[in-house]
C-alpha positions in Angstrom: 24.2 70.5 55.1 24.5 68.5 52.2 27.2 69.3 48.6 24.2 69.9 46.6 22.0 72.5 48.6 25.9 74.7 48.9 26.3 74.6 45.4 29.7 72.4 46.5 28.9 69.8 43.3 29.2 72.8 40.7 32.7 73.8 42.0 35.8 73.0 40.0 38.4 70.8 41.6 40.0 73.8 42.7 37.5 75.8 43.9 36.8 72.7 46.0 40.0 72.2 47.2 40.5 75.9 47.9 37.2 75.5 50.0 38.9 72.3 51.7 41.6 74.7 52.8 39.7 77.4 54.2 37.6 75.1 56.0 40.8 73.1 57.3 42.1 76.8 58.4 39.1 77.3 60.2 39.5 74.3 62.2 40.9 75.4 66.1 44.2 74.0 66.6 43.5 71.6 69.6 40.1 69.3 68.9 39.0 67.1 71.9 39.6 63.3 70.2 36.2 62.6 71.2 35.1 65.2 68.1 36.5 63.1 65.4 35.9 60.1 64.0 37.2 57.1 65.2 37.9 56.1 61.6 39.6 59.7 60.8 41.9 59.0 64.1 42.4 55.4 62.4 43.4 56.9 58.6 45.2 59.9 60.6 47.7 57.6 62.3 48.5 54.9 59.1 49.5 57.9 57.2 51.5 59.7 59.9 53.1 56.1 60.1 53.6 56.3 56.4 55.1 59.6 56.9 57.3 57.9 59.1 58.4 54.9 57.6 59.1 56.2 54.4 60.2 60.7 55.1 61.6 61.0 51.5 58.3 60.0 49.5 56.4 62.8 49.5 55.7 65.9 47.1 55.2 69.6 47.2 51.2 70.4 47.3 51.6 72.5 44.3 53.0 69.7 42.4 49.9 67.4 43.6 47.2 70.2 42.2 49.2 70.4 38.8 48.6 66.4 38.2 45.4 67.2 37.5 45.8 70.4 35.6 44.3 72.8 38.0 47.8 74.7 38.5 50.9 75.2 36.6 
């Protein structure tokens, strides 16, 4: 399916995140490795590293969505 036959292009920023989420909560909890990406499992574990490294530099997801001025 492609972001232009869904409609996904006409969305707002946060109608698309919002859409990112319900799709993410759709996902089942345990996913065989061999179903994602090698170069999702590659991005997955520099930022979990990142997470890591650095535990104090982070933000609240509300906070993230007002930068661009689709919350308050």
């Amino acid at each position: 399916m492609m972001v232009k036959e869904l409609g996904i292009d006409r969305l707002s920023v946060l109608e698309k995140l919002t859409l990112i989420e319900e799709i993410w909560d759709s996902l089942p909890e345990n996913v065989q490795t061999d179903e994602i990406p090698e170069w999702h499992q590659k991005e997955l574990a520099k930022r979990l590293s990142h997470a890591k490294a650095f535990p104090h530099d982070k933000k609240p997801w509300r906070e993230a969505l007002a930068r661009y001025g689709e919350v308050s």
